[in-house]
C-alpha positions as CSV (number, residue, x, y, z in Angstrom):
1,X,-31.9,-177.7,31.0
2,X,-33.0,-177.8,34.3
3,X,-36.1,-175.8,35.7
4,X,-36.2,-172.4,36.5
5,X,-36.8,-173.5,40.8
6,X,-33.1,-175.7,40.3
7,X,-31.6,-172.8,39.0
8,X,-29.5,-170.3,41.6
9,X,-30.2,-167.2,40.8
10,X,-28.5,-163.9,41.4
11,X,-29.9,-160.0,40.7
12,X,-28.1,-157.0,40.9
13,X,-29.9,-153.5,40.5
14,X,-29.3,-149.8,40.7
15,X,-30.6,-148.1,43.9
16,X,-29.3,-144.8,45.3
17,X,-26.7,-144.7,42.5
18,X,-25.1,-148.4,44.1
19,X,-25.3,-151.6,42.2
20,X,-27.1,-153.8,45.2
21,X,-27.6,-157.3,45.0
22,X,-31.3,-157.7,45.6
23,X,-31.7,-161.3,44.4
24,X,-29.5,-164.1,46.2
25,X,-30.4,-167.9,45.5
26,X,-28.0,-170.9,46.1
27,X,-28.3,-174.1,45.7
28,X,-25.9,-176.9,46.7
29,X,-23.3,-177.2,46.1
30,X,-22.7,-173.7,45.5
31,X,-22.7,-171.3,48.2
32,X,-22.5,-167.7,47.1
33,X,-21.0,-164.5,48.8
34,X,-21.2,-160.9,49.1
35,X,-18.3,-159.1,50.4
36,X,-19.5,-155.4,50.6
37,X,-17.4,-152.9,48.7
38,X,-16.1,-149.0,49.3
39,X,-17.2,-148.4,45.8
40,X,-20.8,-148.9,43.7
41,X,-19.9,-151.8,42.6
42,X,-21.4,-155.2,43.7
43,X,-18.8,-158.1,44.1
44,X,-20.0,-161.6,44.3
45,X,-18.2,-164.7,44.8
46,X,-19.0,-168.4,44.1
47,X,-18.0,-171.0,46.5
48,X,-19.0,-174.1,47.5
49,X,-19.9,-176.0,50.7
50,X,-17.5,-179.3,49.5
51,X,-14.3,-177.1,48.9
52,X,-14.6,-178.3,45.2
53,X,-16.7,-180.4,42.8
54,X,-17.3,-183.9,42.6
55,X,-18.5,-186.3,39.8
56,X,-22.4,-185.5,39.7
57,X,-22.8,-181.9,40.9
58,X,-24.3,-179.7,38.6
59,X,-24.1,-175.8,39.4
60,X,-26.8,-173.8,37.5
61,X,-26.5,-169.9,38.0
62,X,-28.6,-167.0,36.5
63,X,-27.0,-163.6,36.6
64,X,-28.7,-160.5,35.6
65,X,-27.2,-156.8,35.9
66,X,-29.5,-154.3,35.4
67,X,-29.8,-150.7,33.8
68,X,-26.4,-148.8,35.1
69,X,-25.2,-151.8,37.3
70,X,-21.4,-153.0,37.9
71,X,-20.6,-156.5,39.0
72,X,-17.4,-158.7,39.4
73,X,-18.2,-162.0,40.0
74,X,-15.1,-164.3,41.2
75,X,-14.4,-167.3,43.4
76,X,-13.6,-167.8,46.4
77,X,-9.9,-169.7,45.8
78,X,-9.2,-172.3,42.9
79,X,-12.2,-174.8,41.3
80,X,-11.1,-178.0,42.6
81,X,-12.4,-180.8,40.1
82,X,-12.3,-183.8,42.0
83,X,-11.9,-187.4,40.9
84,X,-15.2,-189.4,39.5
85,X,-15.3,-192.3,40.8
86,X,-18.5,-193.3,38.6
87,X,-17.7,-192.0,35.3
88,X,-19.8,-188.6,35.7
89,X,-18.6,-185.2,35.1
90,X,-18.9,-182.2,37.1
91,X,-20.6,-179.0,35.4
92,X,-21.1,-175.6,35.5
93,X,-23.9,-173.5,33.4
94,X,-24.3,-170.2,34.1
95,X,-26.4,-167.9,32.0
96,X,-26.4,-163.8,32.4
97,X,-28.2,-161.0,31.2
98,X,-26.7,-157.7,31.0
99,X,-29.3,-154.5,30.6
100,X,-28.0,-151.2,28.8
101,X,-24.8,-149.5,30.5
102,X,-24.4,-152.3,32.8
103,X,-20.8,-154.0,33.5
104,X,-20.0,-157.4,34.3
105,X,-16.2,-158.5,35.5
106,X,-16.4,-162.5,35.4
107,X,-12.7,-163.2,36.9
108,X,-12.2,-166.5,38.8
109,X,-9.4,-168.1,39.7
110,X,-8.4,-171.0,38.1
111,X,-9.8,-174.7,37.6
112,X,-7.8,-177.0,38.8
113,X,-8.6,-180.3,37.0
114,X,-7.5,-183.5,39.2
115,X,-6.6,-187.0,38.3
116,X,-9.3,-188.9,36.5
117,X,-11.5,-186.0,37.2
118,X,-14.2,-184.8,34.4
119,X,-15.4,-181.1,33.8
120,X,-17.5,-179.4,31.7
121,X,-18.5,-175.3,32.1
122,X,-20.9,-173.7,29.6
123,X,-21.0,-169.7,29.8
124,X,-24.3,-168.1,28.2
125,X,-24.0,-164.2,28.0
126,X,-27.1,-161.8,26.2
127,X,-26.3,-158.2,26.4
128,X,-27.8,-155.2,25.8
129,X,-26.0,-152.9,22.8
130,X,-24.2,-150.9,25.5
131,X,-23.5,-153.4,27.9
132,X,-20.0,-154.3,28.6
133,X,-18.4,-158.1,29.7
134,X,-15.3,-159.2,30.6
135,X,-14.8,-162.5,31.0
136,X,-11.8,-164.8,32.3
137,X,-11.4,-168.8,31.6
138,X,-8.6,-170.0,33.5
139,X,-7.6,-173.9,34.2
140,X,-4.6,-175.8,35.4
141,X,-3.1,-179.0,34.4
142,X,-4.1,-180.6,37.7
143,X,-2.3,-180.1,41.2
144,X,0.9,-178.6,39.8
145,X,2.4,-178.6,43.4
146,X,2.5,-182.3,43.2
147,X,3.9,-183.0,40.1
148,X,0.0,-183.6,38.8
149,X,0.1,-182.9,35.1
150,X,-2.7,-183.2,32.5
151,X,-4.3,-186.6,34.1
152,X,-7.7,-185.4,34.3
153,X,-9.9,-187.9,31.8
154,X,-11.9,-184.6,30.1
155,X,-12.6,-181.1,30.2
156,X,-15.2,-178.8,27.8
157,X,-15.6,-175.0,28.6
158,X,-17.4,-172.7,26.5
159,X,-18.1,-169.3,25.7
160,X,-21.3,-167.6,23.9
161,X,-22.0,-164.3,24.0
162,X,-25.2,-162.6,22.0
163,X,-25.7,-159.0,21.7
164,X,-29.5,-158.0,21.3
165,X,-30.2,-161.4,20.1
166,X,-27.6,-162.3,17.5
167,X,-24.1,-164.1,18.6
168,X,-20.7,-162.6,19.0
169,X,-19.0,-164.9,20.3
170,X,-18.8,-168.5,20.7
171,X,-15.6,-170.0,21.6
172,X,-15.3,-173.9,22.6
173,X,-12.8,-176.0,23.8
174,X,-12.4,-179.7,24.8
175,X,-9.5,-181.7,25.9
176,X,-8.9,-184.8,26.7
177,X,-5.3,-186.3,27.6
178,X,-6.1,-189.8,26.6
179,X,-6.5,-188.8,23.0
180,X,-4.3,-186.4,22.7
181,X,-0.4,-185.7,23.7
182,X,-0.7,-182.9,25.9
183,X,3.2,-182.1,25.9
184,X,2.9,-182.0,22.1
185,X,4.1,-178.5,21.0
186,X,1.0,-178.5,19.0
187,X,-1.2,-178.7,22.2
188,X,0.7,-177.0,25.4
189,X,4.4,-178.1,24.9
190,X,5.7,-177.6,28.7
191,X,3.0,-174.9,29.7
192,X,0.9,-176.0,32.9
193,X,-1.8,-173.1,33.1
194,X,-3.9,-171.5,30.2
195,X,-5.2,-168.3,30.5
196,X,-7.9,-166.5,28.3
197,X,-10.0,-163.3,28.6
198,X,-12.6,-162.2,26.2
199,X,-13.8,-158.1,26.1
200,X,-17.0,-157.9,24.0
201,X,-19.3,-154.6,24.2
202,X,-19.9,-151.7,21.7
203,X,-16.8,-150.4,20.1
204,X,-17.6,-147.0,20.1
205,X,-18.2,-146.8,23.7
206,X,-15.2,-145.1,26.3
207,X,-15.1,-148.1,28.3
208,X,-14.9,-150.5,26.0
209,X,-12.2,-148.4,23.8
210,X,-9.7,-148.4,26.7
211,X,-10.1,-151.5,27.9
212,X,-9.3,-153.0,24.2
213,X,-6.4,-151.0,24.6
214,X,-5.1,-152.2,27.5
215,X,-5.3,-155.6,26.2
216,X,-3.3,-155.2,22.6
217,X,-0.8,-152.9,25.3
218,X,-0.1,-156.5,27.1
219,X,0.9,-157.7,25.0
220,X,4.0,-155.2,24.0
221,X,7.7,-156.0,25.3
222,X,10.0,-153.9,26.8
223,X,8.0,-152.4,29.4
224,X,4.7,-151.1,27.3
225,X,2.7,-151.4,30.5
226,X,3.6,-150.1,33.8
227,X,2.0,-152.9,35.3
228,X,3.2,-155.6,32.9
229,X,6.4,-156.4,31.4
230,X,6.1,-159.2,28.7
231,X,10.0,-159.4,28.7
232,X,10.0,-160.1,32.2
233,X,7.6,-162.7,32.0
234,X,8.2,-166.4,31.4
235,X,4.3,-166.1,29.4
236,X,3.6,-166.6,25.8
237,X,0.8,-164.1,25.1
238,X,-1.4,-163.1,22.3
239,X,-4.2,-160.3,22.4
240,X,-6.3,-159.3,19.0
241,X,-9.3,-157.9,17.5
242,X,-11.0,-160.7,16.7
243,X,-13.9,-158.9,15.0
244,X,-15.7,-155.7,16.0
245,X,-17.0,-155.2,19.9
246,X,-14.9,-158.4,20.4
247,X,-11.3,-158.5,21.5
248,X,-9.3,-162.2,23.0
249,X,-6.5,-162.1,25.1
250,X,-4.8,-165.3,25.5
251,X,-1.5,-166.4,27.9
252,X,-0.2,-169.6,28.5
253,X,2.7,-170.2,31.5
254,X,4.3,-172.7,33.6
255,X,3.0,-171.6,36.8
256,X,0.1,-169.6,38.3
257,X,2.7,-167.2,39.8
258,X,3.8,-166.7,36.5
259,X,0.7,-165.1,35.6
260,X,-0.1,-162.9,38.5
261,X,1.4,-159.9,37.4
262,X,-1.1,-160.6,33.7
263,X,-3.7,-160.7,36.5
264,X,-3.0,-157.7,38.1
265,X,-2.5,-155.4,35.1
266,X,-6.2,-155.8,34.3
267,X,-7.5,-155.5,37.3
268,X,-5.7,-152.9,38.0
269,X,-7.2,-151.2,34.9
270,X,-10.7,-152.5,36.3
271,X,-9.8,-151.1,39.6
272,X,-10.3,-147.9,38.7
273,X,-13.2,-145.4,38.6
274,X,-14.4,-145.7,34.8
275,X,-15.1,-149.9,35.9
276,X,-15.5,-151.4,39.0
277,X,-13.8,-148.7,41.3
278,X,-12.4,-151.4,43.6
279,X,-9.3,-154.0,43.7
280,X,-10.6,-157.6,43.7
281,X,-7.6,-159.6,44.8
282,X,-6.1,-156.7,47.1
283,X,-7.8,-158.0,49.9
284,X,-8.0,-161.9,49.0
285,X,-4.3,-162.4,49.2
């Protein structure tokens, strides 16, 4: 790991009954934003000053949400993985800290892995007992819009998520077209975009309760959600209780339009008072 002065860092903390960002650190080549809110809610959003990442940058981020604090955390449009040219990969490591009652949305838009391009994020979460995450992992085949379709040479993402010091969570995936038939039906058959969302927090808390709701509700056809239609979607999705404070969500498609309205349902849901008491994406597109 890299030291604690390489590391961005950003804090978010109650004051006057608003969650305020009073903490900002960014190092190149991330760049990150504030966009102020009508609600209490702090929204942050990553960016960076290349329009995407190359072989060799390395993104460290420390997040911490304090007592009673709500954050979303996005990007600022699609993580562009560029070709490496050298054989280096690209990564991201972020590590978060959640204090009691505090709320973290993590919802970015997708990575878009290019040709010969390598990638590897690494999510570390430690939560308080009644803290609450959310957390999205979305990539794409490559540049869809140009016929660019699993050509990337390797990608790694993962997930680990400790509550008072012992681990929920750890999901990991790695991929690498060269070694593996990516059309095979036992890999992504003709689905371009991959979609997963992960809900872990204390399962007798209000929050969490509905929110694990909404998530099994997805995935009902025939109009269970008046946001979300299954049987109007050309997604395969799957949502489950994978153990207890733990739910996954997961939705494959051909296209990122195809999983907009997915998108919208929950943050619709997180849109609203109980969460972060403000629409993301109504103002970004």
């Amino acid at each position: 790991m890299k030291e604690a002065s390489e590391w961005s860092e950003l804090e978010v903390a109650e004051i006057q009954e608003k969650s305020t960002l009073i903490t900002l650190k960014n190092l190149q080549p991330l760049k990150i934003l504030n966009p102020g809110t009508h609600s209490g809610s702090c929204h942050a959003v990553l960016s960076t000053y290349g329009g995407g990442m190359v072989s060799g940058d390395k993104i460290r981020l420390r997040v911490a949400c304090g007592r009673n604090t709500r954050l979303f955390l996005g990007t600022q449009s699609n993580t562009k993985v560029f070709r490496s040219s050298d054989g280096a990969a690209a990564e991201q490591f972020i590590v978060g800290e959640l204090e009691e009652k505090s709320l973290a949305v993590v919802f970015p838009d997708p990575v878009v892995l290019q040709e010969d391009s390598r990638y590897r994020q690494v999510q570390h979460w430690h939560l308080k007992p009644d803290a609450l995450l959310f957390v999205v992992d979305w990539f794409h085949s490559g540049r869809m819009d140009r016929g660019e379709k699993f050509v990337f040479t390797s990608f790694l993402s993962e997930l680990k998520v400790s509550i008072a010091g012992k681990v929920v969570l750890l999901d990991r995936f790695a991929f690498s077209p060269a070694e593996n038939i990516a059309a095979s039906p036992a890999n992504f058959d003709r689905y371009q975009t991959m979609f997963s969302a992960y809900l872990v927090g204390n399962p007798e808390e209000e929050r969490f309760i509905r929110l694990a709701e909404k998530l099994l509700q997805l995935k009902m056809a025939e109009g269970a959600s008046p946001h979300f239609d299954l049987a109007q979607q050309a997604v395969i999705l799957s949502a489950s209780r994978v153990k207890e404070g733990v739910y996954i969500l997961r939705a494959m498609a051909e296209s990122r339009i195809d999983l907009l309205a997915l998108c919208d349902a929950l943050l619709t849901e997180l849109a609203t008072d109980s969460y972060l008491g403000f629409h993301p994406w109504k103002r970004k597109y």
